[in-house]
Wavefront OBJ file of the C-alpha trace (Angstrom):
o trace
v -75.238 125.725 -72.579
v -74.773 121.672 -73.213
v -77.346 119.939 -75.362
v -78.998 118.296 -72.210
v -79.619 121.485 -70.846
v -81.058 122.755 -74.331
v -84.003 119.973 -74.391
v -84.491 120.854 -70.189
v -84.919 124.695 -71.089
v -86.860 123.949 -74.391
v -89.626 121.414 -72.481
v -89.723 124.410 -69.293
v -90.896 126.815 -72.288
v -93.332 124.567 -73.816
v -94.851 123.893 -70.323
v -94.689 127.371 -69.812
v -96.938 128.379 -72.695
v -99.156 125.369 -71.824
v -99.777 127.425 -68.302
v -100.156 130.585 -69.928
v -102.562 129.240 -72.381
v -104.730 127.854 -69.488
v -104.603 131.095 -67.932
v -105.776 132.901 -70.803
v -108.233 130.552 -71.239
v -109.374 130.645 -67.670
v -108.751 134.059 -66.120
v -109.885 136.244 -69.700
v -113.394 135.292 -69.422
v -115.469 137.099 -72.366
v -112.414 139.110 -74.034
v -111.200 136.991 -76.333
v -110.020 134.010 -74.023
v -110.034 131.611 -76.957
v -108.749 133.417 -79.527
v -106.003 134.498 -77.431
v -105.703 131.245 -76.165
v -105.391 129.330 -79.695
v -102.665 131.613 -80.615
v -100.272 130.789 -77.559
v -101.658 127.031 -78.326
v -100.119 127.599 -82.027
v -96.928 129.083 -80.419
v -96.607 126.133 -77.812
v -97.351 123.644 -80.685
v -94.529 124.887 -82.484
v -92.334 125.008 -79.367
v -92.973 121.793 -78.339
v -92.478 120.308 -82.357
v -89.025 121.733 -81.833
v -88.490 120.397 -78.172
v -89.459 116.331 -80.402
v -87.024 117.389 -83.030
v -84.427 118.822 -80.357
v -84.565 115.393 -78.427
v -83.760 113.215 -81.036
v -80.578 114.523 -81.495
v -77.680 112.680 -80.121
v -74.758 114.287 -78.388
v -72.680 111.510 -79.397
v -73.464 111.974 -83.109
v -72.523 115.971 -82.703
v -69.270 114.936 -80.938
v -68.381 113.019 -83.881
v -69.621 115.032 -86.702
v -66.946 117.850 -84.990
v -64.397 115.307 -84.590
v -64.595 114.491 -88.222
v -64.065 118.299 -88.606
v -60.536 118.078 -87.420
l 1 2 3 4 5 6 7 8 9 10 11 12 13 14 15 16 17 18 19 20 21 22 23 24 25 26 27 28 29 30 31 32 33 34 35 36 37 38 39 40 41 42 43 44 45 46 47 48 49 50 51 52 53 54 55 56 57 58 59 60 61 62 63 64 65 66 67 68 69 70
């Protein structure tokens, strides 16, 4: 897996727990639907912080960190 594809899998999860989230929040009625719902907010959150961080990296700036390797 390439970097690009990295950040494209890492934004499909965050929109992922974004849709379970407003399932929970929506289908749970009266057992716990926020509770449960604020926790796979807190995941998400998290998920997406990483997706930010993961998309300011620069392939280019990799490359030639490993080139400087050899």
């Amino acid at each position: 897996m390439n970097l690009e594809e990295c950040k494209i899998e890492m934004r499909k999860i965050v929109l992922e727990l974004r849709d379970i989230e407003s399932g929970i929040r929506q289908d749970f009625v009266g057992i716990g639907e926020q509770l449960c719902g604020n926790c796979v907010k807190k995941i998400g959150d998290k998920y997406e912080d990483v997706s930010r961080e993961l998309d300011t990296v620069s392939y280019s700036f990799i490359a030639s960190l490993l080139n400087d390797n050899d």
